[in-house]
N, C-alpha and C positions, 0 to 999 in steps of 0.2 A: 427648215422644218418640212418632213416632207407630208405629213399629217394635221388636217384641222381635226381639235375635237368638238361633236357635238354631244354633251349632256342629254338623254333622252327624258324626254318631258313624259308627263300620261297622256297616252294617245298616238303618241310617234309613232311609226311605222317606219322600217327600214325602206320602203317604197318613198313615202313621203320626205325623209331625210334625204334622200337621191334627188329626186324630183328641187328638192328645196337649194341643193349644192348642185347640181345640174351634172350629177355622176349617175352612168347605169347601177340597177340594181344590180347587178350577176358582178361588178369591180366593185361596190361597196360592203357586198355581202363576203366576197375572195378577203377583203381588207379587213374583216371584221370576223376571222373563223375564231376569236374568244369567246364571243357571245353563243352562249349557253342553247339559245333558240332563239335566232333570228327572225323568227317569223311569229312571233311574242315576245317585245321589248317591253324592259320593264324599267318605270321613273327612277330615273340615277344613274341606271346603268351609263358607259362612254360609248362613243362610236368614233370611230376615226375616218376620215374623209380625205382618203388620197387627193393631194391637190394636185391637178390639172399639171400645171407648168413642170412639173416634174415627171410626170408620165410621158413612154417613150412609146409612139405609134408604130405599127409595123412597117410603115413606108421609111421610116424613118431608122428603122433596124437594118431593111435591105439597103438605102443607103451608106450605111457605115458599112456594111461588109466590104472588106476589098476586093474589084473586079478584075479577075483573068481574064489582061486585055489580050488579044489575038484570038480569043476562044468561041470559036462559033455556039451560037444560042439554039 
């Protein structure tokens, strides 16, 4: 699964939902463009919370590209 979900309670904040799964706001809000207004959740609504192990960093994309060995930099 590459998504937890969190049930928003009254009073959540998509700030605090980050904060609480230890994800930026700006990749949990990218993860959540269904929600109607992110920046007013309302009780009930889902949120889904990209897990970590499955996110791929950039260092880790320029690694996988294959390198033009003999090619001056």
């Amino acid at each position: 699964m590459l998504f937890a979900q969190h049930q928003v309670q009254p009073g959540d904040t998509l700030a605090a939902i980050g904060h609480k799964y230890n994800i930026p706001h700006q990749i949990l809000e990218e993860a959540n463009s269904h929600l109607s207004n992110p920046s007013q959740l309302k009780a009930g609504e889902m949120v889904y919370v990209p897990r970590i192990s499955n996110m791929v960093c950039q260092k880790t994309y320029s690694e996988m590209a294959p390198v033009n060995q003999g090619q001056a930099m």
